[in-house]
C-alpha positions in Angstrom: 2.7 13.1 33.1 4.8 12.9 30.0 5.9 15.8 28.2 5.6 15.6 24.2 9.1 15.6 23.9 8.4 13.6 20.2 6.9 14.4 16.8 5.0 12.0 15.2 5.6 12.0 11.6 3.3 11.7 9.0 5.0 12.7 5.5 7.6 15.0 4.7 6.2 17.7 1.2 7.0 21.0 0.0 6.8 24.1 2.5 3.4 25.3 1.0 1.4 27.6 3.6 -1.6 26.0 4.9 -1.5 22.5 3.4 -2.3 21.4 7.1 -4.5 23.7 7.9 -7.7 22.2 9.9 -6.0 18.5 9.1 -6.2 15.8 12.2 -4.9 12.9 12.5 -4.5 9.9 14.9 -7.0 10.1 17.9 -8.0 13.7 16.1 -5.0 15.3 17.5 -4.0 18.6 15.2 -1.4 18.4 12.7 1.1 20.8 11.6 4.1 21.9 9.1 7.4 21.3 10.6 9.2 24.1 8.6 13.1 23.4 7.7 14.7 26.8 6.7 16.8 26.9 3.4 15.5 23.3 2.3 12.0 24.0 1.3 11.1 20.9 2.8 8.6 20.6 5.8 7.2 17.4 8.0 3.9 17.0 8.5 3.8 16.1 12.4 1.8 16.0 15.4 3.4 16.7 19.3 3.7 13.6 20.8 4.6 11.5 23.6 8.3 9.5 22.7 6.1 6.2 23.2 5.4 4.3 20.2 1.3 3.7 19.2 0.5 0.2 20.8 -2.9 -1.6 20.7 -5.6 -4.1 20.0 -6.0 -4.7 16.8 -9.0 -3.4 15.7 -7.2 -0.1 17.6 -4.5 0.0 15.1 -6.3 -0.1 12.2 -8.3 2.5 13.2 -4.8 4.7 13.9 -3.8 3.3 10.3 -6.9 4.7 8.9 -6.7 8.2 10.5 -2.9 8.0 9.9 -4.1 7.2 5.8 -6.6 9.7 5.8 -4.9 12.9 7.1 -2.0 12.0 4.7 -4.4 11.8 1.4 -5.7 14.8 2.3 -2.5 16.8 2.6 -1.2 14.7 -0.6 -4.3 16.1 -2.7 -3.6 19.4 -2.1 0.0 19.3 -2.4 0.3 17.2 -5.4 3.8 15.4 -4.0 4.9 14.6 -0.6 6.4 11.4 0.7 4.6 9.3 3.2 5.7 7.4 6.4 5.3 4.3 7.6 2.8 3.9 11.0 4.5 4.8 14.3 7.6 7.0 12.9 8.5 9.0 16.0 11.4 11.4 16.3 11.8 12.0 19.7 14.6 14.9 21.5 18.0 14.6 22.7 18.3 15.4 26.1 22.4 14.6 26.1 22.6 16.8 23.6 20.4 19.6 24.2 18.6 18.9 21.1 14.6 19.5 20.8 13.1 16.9 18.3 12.4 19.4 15.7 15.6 20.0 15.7 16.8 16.4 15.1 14.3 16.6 12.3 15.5 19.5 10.7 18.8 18.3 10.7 18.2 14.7 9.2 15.9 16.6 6.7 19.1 19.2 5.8 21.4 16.1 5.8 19.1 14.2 2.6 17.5 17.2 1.8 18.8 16.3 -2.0 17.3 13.5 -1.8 14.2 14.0 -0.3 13.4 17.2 -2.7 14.9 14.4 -5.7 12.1 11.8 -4.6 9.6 14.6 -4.2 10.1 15.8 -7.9 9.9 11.9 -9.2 6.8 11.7 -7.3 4.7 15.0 -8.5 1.3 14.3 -10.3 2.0 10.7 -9.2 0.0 8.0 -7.3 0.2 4.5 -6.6 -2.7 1.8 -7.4 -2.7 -1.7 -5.7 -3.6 -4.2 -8.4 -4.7 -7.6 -7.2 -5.3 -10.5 -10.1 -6.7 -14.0 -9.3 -8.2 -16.5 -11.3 -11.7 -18.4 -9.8 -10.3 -22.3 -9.9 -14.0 -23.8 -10.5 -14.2 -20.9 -13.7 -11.1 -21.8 -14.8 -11.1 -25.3 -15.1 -15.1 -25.2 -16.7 -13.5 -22.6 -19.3 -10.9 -25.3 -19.9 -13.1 -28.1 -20.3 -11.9 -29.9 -17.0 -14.8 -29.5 -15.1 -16.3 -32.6 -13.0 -20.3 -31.4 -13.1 -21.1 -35.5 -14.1 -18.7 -36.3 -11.7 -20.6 -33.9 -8.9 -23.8 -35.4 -10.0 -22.7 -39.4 -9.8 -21.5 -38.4 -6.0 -24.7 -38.2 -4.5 -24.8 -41.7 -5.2 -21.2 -42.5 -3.6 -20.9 -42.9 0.7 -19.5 -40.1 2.3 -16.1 -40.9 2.3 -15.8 -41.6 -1.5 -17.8 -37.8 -2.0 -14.7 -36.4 0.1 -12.1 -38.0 -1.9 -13.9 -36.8 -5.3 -14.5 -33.6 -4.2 -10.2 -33.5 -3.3 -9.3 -34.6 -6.6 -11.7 -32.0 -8.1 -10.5 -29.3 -6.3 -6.6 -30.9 -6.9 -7.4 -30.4 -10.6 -9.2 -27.1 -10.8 -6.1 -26.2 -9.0 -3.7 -27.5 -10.8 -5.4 -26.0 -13.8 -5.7 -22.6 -12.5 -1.8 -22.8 -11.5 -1.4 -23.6 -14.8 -3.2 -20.2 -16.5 -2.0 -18.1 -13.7 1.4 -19.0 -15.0 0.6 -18.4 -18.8 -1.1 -14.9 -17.6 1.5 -13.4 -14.8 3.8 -12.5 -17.4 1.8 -10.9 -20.4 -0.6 -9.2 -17.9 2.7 -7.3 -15.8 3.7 -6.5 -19.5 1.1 -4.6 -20.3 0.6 -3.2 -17.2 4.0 -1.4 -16.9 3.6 -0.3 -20.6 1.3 2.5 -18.9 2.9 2.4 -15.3 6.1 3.9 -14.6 7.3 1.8 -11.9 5.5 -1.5 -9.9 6.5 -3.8 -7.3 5.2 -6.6 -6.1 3.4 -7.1 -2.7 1.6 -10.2 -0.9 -2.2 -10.4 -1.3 -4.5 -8.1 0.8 -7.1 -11.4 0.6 -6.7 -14.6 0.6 -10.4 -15.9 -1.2 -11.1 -19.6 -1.2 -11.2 -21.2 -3.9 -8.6 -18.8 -6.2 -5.2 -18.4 -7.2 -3.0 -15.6 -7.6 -2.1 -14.4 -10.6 -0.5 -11.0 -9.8 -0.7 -8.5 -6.8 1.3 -5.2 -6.9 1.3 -1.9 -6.2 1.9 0.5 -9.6 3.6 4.0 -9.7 1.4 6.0 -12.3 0.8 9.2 -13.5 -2.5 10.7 -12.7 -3.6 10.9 -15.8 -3.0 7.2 -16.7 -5.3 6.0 -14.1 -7.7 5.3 -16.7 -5.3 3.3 -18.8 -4.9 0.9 -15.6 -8.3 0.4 -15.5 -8.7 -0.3 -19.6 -5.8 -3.1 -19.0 -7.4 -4.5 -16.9 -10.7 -4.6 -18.0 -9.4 -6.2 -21.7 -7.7 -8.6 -19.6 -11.1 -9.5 -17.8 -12.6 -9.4 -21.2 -10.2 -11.6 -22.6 -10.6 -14.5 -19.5 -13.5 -13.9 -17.7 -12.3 -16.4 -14.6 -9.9 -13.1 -13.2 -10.9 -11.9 -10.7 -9.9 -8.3 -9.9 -9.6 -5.8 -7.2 -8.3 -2.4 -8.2 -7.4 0.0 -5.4 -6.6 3.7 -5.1 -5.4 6.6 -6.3 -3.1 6.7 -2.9 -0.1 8.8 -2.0 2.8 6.4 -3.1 3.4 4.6 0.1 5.0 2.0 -1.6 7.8 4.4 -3.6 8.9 6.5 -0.9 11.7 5.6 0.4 13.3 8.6 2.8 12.2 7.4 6.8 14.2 9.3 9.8 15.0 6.7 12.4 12.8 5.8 15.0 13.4 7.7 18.6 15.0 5.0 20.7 18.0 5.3 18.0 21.0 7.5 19.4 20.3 10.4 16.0 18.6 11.2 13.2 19.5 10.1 9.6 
């Protein structure tokens, strides 16, 4: 049987008494501060095995998920903390003598003016995803380039002609919707870092058939200008109604963090 010679590592926040208390995480397993004297800096951990988490799929979302969960909850009553990535493991030194909270607390002392740095920025912050698409067939009937004779007169066409309509009408919606999305990319990340403080750009969480990106990010924003996200994008709905728009969160700011101790097969910490 395998000793938990590791800590799992959730997020590193301020030392605050009892922000874990009666927190689980993966598998329901306990969680607990990871105090680091003189910093005033702690790590949300679990004990744990030096083995990564490996799975089935439908497995790792489900870790994900916990993983998710147990850090929002810490994060709400914090108000700051920076969150890991899945599967950060810090695992002891045996060479050296060194226990893995140790290692911890040293990389922690080592950027601890960093970390306390990002935690500051981060205070009263959270981060929305913000996915944009435009509906091709909406788009190209808002346009005027819409094929609905066209459909009609197919019925009367042999099957292969009604496949090579249908491919130039969905060539043309797209190329029409490519079109827009370009015109609208530009104005609608204007507006939306006018009442965001930071956003970057990530690859869409869904792929729908039969629509094109426009924009998909994730936005840094202050609590209280969640609602000014929303009223963005709702005028930019109102002003084309073929977007299509998923709005996600408030989250901890995965995507803004950046401090991660190295992973336990590396030879230290930092």
């Amino acid at each position: 049987m395998t000793e938990n010679t590791a800590l799992y590592v959730y997020a590193l926040l301020p030392d605050r008494q009892g922000a874990a208390d009666g927190v689980t995480g993966l598998d329901g397993r306990p969680l607990r501060l990871a105090e680091v004297p003189g910093t005033g800096v702690a790590a949300l951990v679990h004990d744990a095995t030096p083995a990564p988490y490996q799975g089935g799929d439908a497995e790792v979302r489900r870790w994900v998920a916990e993983q998710n969960e147990a850090v929002t909850t810490v994060w709400e009553r914090v108000g700051t903390l920076l969150p890991m990535t899945f599967n950060v493991l810090v695992a002891e030194d045996t060479d050296a003598g060194r226990s893995a909270e140790q290692r911890l607390g040293e990389w922690v002392a080592e950027q601890h003016g960093d970390i306390t740095g990002q935690l500051r920025a981060l205070a009263g912050r959270c981060e929305l995803r913000v996915e944009v698409t435009l509906d091709r067939a909406a788009a190209a009937t808002a346009e005027g380039t819409s094929s609905a004779p066209e459909r009609t007169e197919a019925g009367d066409r042999s099957p292969g002609m009604r496949r090579l309509l249908a491919k130039q009408r969905e060539q043309r919606e797209k190329n029409t919707a490519g079109r827009l999305a370009d015109t609208l990319h530009a104005g609608l990340r204007r507006r939306l870092l006018s009442v965001a403080e930071d956003l970057r750009d990530r690859g869409p969480a869904h792929r729908v058939p039969g629509e094109t990106d426009v924009l998909s990010a994730a936005l840094l924003v202050r609590n209280q200008d969640v609602d000014a996200v929303g009223a963005v994008l709702s005028e930019a709905q109102a002003g084309e109604p073929a977007l299509r728009i998923r709005f996600l969160g408030p989250w901890p700011p995965y995507s803004f963090a950046e401090a991660r101790p190295q992973r336990p097969t590396e030879p230290a910490v930092g």
